[in-house]
C-alpha positions as CSV (number, residue, x, y, z in Angstrom):
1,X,-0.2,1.3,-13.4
2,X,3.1,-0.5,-12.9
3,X,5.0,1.8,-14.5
4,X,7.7,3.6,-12.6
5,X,6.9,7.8,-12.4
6,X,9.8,9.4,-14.1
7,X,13.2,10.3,-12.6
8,X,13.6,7.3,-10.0
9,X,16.1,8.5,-7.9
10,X,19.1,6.2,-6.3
11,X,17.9,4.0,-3.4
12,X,18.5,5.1,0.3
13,X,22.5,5.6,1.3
14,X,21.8,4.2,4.9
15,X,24.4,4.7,7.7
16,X,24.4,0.8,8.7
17,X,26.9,-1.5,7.3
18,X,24.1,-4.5,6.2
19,X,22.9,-3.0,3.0
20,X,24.2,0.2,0.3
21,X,21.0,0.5,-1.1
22,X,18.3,-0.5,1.8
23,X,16.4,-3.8,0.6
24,X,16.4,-6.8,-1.6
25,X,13.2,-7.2,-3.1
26,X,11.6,-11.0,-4.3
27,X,8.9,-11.7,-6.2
28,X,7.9,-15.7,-6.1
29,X,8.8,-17.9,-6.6
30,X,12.0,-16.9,-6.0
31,X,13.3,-14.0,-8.7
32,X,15.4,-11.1,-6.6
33,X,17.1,-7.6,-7.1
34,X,17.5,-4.8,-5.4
35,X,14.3,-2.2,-4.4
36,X,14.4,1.0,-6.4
37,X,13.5,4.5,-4.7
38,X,11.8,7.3,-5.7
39,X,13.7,9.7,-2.7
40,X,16.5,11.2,-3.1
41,X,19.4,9.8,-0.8
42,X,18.6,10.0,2.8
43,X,20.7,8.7,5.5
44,X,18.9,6.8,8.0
45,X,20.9,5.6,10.9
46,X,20.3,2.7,13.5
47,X,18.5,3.2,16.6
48,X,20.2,1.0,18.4
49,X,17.4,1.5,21.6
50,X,14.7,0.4,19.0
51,X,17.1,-2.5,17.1
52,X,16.8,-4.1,20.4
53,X,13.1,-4.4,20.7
54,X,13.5,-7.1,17.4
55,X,12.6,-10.0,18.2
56,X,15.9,-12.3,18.4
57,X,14.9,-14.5,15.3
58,X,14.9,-11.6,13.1
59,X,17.6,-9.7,14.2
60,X,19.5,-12.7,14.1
61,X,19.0,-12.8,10.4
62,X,19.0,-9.5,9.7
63,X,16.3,-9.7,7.1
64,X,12.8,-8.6,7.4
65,X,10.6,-10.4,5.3
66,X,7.7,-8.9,4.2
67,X,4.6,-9.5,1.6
68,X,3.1,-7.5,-0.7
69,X,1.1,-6.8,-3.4
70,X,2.9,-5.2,-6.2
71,X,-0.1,-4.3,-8.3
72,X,-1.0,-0.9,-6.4
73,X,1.1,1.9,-7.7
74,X,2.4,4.2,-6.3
75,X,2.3,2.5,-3.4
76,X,3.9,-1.0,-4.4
77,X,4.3,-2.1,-7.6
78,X,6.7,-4.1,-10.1
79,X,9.7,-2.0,-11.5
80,X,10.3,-2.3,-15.2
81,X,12.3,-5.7,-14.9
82,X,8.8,-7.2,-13.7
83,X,10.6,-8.7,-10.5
84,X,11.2,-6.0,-8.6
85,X,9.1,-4.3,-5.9
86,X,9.1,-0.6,-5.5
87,X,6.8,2.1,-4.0
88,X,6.0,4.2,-1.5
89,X,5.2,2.1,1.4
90,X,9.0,0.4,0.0
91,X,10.7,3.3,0.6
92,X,9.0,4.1,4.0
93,X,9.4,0.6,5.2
94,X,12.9,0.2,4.1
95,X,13.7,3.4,6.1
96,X,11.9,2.0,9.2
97,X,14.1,-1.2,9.0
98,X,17.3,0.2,8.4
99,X,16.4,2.4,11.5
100,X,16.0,-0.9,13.7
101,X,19.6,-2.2,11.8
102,X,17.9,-4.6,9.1
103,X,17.5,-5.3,5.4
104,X,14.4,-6.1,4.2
105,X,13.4,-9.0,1.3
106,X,9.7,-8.3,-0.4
107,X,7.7,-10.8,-2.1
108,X,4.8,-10.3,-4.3
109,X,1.6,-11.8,-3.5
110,X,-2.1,-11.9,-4.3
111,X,-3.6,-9.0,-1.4
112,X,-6.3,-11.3,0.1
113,X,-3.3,-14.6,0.6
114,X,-1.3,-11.6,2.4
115,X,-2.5,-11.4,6.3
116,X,-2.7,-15.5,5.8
117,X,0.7,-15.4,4.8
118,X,2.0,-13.4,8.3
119,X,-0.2,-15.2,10.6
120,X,0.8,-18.4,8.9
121,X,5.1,-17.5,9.2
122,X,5.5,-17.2,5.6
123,X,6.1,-13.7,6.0
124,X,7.8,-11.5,8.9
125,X,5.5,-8.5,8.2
126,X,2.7,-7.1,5.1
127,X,3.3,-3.9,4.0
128,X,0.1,-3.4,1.3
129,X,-1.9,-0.5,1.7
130,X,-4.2,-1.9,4.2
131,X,-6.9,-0.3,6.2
132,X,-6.5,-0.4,9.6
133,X,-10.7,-1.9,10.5
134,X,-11.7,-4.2,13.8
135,X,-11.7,-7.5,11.5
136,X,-8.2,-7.4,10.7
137,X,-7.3,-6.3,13.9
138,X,-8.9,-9.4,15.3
139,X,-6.2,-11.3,13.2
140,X,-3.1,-9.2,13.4
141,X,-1.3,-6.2,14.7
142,X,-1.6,-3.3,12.7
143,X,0.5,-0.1,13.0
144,X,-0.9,3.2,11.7
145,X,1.5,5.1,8.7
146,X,-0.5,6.6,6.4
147,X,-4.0,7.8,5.9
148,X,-5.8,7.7,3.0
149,X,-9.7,7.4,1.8
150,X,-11.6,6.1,-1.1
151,X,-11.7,8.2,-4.5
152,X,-14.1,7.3,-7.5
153,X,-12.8,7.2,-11.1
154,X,-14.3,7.3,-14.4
155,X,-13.6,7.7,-18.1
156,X,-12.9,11.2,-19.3
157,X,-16.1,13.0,-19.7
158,X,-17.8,10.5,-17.5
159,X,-20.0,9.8,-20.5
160,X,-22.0,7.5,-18.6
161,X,-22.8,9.9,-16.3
162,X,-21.9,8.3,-12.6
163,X,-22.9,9.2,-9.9
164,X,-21.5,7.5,-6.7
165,X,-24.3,7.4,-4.9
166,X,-26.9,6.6,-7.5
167,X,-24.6,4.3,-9.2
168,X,-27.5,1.0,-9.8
169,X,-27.3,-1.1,-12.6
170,X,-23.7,0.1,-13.7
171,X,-20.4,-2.0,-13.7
172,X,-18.4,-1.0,-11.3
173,X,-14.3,-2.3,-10.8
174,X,-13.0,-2.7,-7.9
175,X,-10.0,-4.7,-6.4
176,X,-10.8,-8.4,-4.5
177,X,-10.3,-8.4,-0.5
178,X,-10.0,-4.2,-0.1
179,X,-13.0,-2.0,1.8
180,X,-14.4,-0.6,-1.4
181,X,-15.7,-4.1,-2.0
182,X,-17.6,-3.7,0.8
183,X,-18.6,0.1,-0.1
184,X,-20.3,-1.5,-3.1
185,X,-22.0,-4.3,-0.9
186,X,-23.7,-1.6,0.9
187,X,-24.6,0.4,-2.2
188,X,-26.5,-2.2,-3.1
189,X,-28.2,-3.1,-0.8
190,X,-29.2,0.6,-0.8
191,X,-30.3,-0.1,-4.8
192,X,-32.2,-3.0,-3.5
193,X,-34.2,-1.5,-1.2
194,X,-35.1,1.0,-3.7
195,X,-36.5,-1.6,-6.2
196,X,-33.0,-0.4,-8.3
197,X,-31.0,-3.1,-10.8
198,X,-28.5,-3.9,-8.2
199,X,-24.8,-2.5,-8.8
200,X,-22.5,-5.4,-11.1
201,X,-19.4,-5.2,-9.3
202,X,-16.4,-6.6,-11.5
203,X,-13.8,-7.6,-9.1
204,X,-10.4,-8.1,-10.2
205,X,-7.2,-9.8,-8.4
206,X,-5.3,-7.0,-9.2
207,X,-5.9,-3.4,-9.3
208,X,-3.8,-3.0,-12.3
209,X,-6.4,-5.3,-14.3
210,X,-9.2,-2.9,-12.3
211,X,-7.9,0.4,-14.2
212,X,-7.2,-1.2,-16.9
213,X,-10.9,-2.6,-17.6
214,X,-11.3,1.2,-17.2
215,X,-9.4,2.5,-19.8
216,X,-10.6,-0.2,-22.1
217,X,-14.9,0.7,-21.1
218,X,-15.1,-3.1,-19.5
219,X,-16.2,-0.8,-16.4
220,X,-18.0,2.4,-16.5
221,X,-16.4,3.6,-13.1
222,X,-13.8,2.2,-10.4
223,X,-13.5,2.9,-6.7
224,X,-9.9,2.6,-4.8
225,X,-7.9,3.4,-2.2
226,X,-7.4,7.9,-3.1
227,X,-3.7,7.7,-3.7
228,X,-3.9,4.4,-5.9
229,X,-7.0,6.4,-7.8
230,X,-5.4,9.7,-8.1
231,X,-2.1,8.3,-9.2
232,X,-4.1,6.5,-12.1
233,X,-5.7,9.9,-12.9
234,X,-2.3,11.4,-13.5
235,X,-1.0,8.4,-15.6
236,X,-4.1,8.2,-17.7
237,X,-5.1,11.9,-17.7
238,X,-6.3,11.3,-21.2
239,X,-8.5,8.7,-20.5
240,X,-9.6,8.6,-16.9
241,X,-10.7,11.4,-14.5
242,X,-11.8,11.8,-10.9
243,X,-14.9,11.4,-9.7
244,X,-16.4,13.4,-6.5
245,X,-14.3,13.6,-3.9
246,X,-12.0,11.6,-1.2
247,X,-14.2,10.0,1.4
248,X,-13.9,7.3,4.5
249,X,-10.5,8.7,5.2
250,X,-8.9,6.2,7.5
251,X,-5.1,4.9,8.5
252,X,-3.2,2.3,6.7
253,X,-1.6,-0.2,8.5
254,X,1.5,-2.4,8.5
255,X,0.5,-5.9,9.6
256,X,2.4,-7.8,12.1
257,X,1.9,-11.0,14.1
258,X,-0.3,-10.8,16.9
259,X,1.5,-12.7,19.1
260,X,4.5,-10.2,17.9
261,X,3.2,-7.1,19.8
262,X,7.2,-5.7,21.0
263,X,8.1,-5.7,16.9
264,X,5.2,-3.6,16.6
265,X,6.0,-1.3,19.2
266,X,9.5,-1.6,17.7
267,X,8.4,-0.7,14.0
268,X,5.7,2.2,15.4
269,X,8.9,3.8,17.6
270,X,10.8,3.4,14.2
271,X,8.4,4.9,11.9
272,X,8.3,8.5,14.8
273,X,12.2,8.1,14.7
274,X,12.3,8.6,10.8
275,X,9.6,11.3,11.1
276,X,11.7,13.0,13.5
277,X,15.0,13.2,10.9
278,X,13.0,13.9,8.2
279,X,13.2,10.7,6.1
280,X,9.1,10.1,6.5
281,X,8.3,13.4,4.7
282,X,10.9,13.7,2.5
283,X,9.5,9.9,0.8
284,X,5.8,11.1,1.2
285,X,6.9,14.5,-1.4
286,X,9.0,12.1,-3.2
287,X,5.7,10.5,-4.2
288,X,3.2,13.1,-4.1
289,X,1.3,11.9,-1.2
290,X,2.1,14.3,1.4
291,X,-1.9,15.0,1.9
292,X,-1.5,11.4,3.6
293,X,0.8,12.1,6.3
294,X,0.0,11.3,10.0
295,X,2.1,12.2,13.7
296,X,0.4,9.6,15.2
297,X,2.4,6.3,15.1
298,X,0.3,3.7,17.0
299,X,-0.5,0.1,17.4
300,X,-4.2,-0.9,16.7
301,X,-5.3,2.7,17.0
């Protein structure tokens, strides 16, 4: 699952003097190189409008820094040199900063420390995959990007014949602190009521160690986020297959301070400015996701 596709491409050739290549990625504590990119080069030039909406601190620096969990490929994930972070919510995040005239600096984290970690100041921004619900929104700002839904996987075959919605007394993988842990939760209660053995959810830190408990029968079936899924499907074709199809469709979001609400409006104006010039699709058919792809930018939709 952390495996770079084939054929990474150069990173973006930005029109903005602070960066060649777009980002600097970290992973803590404190290891750093530079973000690879699946698109090819794409010029993204500065808005200067929308560079002025940053709040002074940041601009100041000229560094974004934002957390991440790197264990959810394609959409962020360590490159071979187990340090870097690459994926892409990189490459549509690095495009949205060098469109407000900044570099960015990602750090890998564990996905349920990761809204802590921006409502606490140890990071700018998240950029993770998450789903935009009313309970984060309660904590943090959240600007739509993507839209994406939950897909099932099993072993090829599905010899132990799954079925998502009859799925009681099986072992089921799923990642810690994402909505499919609560999908299961209300499974079960559905197997309860029923006088069913109750779903044995495994729940991993990671999803990486999810898919792999997959591949190795640990688990008879996993649920996750549909381009996180698929993507394993194609990886593992040999070994895992998709189950059913996409359901509870809903917008990622990339999480920002509450108290931070002109960045947000900053980094939604950014993200319609790179899907005017093209840069937004081009890194969604760069990484085969561009089923996921929304015109409507907003804050806390």
């Amino acid at each position: 699952m952390r495996r770079a596709p084939l054929a990474l491409a150069a990173c973006f050739a930005l029109t903005t003097s602070l960066a060649a290549c777009g980002s600097d990625s970290l992973e803590d504590p404190g290891a750093s190189g530079s973000s690879s990119s699946a698109t090819e080069s794409v010029d993204v030039a500065v808005d200067e409008e929308l560079a002025a909406m940053v709040p002074t601190e940041i601009r100041e620096k000229g560094t974004i820094s934002v957390g991440s969990d790197a264990s959810y490929a394609p959409n962020e994930f360590l490159a071979d040199d187990g340090k870097t972070v690459e994926g892409m919510d990189v490459d549509l995040f690095d495009a949205v900063a060098a469109k407000l005239g900044l570099k960015t600096k990602w750090s890998n984290a564990q996905f349920d420390a990761l809204i802590l970690g921006v409502t606490g100041g140890k990071y700018d921004v998240s950029v993770s995959s998450f789903t935009i619900n009313d309970e984060r929104k309660k904590e943090v700002n959240m600007i739509s990007y993507f839209d994406a839904g939950t897909q099932w996987v099993t072993t090829k075959g599905n010899p132990k014949k799954v079925d998502p919605d009859n799925a009681c007394g099986l072992n089921i993988g799923v990642q810690r602190g994402t909505v499919q842990v609560d999908d299961l939760e209300a499974r079960n209660k559905e197997c309860q009521k029923a006088g069913e053995e109750p779903i044995k959810a495994v729940v991993e830190q990671e999803q990486s160690k999810v898919t792999a408990s997959l591949a190795s029968g640990k688990v008879d079936a996993m649920l996750a986020d549909s381009p996180i899924a698929l993507y394993a499907v194609k990886q593992q074709g040999d070994t895992l297959e998709a189950l059913g199809d996409v359901y509870d469709s809903a917008p990622y979001g990339i999480v920002v301070p509450k108290d931070d609400a002109e960045f947000a409006d900053a980094i939604a104006e950014a993200l319609k400015a790179i899907q005017e010039d093209g840069t937004y699709e081009t890194v969604l058919k760069n990484w085969g996701n561009e089923s996921g792809a929304i015109d409507d930018f907003a804050v806390n939709p």
